[in-house]
TORTILUM-911015 format. One record per residue (C-alpha): residue number from 1; residue in one letter; y, z, x. Coordinates in steps of 0.001 Angstrom, whole numbers, m for minus. Each point is the difference from the previous one (the first is absolute). Example, Ala and Ser with C-alpha at 12.3 -4.5 7.8 and 13.67 -1.06 7.14 Angstrom:
<vexpas>
k: 1 r: a y: m4500 z: 7800 x: 12300 .
k: 2 r: s y: 3440 z: m660 x: 1370 .
</vexpas>
This chain:
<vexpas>
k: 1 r: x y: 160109 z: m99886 x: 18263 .
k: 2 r: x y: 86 z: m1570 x: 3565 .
k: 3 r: x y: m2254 z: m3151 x: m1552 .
k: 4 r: x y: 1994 z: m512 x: m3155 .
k: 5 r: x y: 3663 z: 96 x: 2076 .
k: 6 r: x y: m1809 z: m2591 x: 2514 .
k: 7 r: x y: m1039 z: m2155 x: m3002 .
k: 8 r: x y: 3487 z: 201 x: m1550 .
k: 9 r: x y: 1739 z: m754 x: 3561 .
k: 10 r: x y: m2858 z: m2942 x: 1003 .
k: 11 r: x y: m951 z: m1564 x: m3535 .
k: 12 r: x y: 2490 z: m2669 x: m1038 .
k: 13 r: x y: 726 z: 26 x: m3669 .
k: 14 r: x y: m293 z: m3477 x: m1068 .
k: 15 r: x y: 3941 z: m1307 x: 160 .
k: 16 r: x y: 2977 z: 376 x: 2720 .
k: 17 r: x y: 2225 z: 3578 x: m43 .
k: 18 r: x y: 1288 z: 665 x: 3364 .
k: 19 r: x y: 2721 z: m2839 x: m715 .
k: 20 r: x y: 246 z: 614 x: m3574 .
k: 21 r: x y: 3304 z: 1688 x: m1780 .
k: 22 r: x y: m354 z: 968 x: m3511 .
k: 23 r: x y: 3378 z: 1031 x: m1958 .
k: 24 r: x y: m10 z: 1315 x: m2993 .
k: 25 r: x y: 3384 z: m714 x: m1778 .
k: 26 r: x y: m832 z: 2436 x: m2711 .
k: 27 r: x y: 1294 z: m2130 x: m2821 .
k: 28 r: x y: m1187 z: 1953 x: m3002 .
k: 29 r: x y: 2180 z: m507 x: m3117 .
k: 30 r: x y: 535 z: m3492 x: 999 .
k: 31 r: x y: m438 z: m2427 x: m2141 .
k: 32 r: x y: m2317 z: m2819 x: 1286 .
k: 33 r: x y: 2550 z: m3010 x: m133 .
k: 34 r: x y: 2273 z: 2522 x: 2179 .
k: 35 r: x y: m2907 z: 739 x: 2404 .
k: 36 r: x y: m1071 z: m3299 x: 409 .
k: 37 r: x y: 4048 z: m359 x: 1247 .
k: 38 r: x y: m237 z: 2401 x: 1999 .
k: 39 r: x y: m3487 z: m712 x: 1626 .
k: 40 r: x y: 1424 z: m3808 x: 325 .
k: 41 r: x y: 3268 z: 1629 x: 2161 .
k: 42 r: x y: m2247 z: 1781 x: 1956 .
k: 43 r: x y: m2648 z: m2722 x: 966 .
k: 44 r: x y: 2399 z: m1988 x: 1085 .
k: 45 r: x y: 1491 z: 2996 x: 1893 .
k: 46 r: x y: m2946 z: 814 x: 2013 .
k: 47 r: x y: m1479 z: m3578 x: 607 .
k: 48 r: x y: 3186 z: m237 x: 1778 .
k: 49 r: x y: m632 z: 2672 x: 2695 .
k: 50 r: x y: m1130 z: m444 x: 3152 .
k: 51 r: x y: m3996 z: 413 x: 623 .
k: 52 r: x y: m97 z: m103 x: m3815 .
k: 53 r: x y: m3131 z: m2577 x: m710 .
k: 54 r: x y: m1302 z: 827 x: m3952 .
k: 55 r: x y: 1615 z: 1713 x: m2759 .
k: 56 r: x y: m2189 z: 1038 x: m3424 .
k: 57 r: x y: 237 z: 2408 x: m2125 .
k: 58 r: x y: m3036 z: 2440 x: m1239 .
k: 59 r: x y: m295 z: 2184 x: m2985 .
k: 60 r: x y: m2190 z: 2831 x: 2483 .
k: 61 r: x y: 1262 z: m276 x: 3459 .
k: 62 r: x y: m2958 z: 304 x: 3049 .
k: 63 r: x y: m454 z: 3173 x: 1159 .
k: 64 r: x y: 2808 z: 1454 x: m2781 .
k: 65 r: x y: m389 z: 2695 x: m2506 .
k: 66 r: x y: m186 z: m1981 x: m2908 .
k: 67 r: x y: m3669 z: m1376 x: m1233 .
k: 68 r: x y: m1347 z: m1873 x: m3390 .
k: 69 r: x y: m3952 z: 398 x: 175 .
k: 70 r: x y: m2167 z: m1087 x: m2824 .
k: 71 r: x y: m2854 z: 2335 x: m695 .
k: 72 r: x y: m2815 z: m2647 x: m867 .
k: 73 r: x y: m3872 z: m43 x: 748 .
k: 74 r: x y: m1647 z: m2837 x: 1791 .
k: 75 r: x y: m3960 z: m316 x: 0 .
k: 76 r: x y: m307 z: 3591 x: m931 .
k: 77 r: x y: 2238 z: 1307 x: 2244 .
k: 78 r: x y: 3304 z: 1326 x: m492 .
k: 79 r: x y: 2977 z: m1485 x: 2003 .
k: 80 r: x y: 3700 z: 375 x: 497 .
k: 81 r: x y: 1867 z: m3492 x: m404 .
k: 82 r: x y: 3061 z: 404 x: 1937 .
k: 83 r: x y: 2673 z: m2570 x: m2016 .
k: 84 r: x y: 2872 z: m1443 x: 1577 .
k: 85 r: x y: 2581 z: m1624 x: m1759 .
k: 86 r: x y: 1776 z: m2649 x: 2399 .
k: 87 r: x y: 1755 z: m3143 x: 694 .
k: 88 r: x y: m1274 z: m3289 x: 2043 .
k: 89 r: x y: 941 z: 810 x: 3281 .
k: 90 r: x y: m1742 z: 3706 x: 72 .
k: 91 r: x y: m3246 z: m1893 x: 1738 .
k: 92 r: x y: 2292 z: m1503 x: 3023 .
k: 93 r: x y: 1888 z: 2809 x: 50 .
k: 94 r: x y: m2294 z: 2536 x: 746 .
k: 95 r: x y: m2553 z: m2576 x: 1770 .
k: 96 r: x y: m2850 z: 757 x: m2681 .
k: 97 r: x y: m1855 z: m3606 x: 275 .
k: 98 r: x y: m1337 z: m2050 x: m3219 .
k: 99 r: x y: m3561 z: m391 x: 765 .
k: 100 r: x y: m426 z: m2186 x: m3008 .
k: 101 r: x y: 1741 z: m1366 x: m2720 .
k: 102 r: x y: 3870 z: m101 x: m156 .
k: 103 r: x y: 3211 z: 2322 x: m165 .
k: 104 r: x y: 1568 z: 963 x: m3377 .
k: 105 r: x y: 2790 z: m2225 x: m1229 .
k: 106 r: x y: 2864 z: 512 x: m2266 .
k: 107 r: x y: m1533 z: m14 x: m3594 .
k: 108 r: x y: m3466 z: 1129 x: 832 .
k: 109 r: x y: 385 z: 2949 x: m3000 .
k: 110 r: x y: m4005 z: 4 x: m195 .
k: 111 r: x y: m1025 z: m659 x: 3592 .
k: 112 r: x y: m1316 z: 2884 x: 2725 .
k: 113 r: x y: m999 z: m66 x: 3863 .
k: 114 r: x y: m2548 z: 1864 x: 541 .
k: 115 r: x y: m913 z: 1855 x: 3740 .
k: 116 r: x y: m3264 z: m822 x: 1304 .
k: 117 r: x y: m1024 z: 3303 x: m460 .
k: 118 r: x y: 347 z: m300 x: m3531 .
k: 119 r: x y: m1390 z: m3811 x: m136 .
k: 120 r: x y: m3426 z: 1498 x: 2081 .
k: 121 r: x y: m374 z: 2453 x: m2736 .
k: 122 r: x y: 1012 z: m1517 x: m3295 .
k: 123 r: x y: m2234 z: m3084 x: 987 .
k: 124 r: x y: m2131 z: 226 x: 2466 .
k: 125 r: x y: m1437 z: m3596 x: 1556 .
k: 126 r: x y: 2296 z: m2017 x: m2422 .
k: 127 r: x y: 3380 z: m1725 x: m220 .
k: 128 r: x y: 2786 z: 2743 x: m1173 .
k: 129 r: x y: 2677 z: m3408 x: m651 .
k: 130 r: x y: 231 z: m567 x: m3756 .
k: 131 r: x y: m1474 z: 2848 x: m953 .
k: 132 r: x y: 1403 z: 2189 x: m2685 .
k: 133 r: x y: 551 z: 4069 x: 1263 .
k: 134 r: x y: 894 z: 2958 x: m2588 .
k: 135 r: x y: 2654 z: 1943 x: 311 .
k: 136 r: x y: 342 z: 2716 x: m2868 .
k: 137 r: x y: 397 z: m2329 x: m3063 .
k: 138 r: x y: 1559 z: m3204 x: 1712 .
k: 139 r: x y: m2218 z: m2840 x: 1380 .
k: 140 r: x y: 882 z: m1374 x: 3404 .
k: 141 r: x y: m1032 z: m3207 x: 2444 .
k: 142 r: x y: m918 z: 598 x: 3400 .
k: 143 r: x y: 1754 z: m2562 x: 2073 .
k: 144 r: x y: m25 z: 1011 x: 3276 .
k: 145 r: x y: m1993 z: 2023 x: 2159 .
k: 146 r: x y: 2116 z: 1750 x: 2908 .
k: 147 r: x y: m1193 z: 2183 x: 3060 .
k: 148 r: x y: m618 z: 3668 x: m780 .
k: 149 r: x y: 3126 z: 2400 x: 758 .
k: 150 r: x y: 197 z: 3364 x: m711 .
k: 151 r: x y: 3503 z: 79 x: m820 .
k: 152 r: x y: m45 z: 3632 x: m1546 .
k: 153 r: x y: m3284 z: 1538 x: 1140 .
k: 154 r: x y: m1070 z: m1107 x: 3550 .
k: 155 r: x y: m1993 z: 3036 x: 748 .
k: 156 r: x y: m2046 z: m1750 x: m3608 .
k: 157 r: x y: m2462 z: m2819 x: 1250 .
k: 158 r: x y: m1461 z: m93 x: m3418 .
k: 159 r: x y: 3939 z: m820 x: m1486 .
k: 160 r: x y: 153 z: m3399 x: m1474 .
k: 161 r: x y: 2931 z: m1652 x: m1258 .
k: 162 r: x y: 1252 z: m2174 x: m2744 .
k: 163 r: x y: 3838 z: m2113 x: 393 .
k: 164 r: x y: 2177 z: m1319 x: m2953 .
k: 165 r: x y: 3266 z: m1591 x: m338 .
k: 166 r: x y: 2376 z: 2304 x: m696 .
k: 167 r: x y: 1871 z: m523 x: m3487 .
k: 168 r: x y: 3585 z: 235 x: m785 .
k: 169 r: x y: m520 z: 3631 x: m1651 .
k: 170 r: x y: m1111 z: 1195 x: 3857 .
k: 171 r: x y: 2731 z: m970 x: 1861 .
k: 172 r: x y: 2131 z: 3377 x: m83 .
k: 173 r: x y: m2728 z: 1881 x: 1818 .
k: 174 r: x y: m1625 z: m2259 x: 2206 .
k: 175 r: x y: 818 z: 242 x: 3914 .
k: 176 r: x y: 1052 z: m2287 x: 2222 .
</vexpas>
């Protein structure tokens, strides 16, 4: 018990929380024209606030009690994929670095970053950029490679973690 609260306490998780806010405006029943609105409003809100240096928004916030994991195997082994729907400022907002590759852009419907967890295991010794990844039925690029952050799990150095733009249809429950 002493060990794991000393490894919690000591081990940094992979992205920036002690100056991190997350607010969940609880927008269910929203449409997603009316929550972009509102998210718009709200932006422009905060970025105006003093100390205030990033604003994204993030279908599973770190550390919350929300989580998407993909049940998948990789080289005979079975592993949770922890999938995070976000925007393109979720990497500078929470600090995560992109190793390789680049961010997600508007219109990227097919493309992923991938942690390098996930990137070490998936394919090991070679080049993760370009290459296709499964998820369920749906066929995605990997784009990007970013640092490993165990946004949900951080007691879990085996998580690994897959990002992708958030579409329209997500808006009304993602968090700011």
């Amino acid at each position: 018990l002493v060990r794991a609260l000393n490894h919690a306490m000591y081990t940094h998780p992979g992205f920036e929380y002690q100056q991190v806010i997350s607010i969940d405006p609880a927008l269910r029943g929203y449409t997603p024209a009316n929550a972009r609105a509102y998210f718009n409003a709200l932006e422009g809100r905060l970025r105006g606030l003093p100390g205030v240096e990033s604003v994204a928004l993030v279908s599973n916030p770190p550390l919350g009690n929300r989580w998407t994991v993909l049940k998948t195997g990789i080289s005979g082994r079975a592993v949770d994929i922890h999938i995070n729907h976000i925007d393109p400022a979720f990497f500078q907002t929470m600090k995560i670095p992109l190793v390789r590759g680049r961010n997600l852009m508007r219109g990227d419907t097919r493309a992923i970053i991938v942690s390098e967890s996930l990137a070490r295991r998936q394919w090991p010794a070679e080049d993760p950029l370009g290459k296709p990844f499964r998820m369920g039925l749906d066929s995605y690029t990997v784009v990007g490679v970013s640092g490993s952050a165990r946004l949900v799990s951080p007691e879990d150095s085996d998580a690994v973690e897959v990002y992708q733009l958030a579409d329209a249809d997500l808006l009304p429950s993602m968090v700011v």
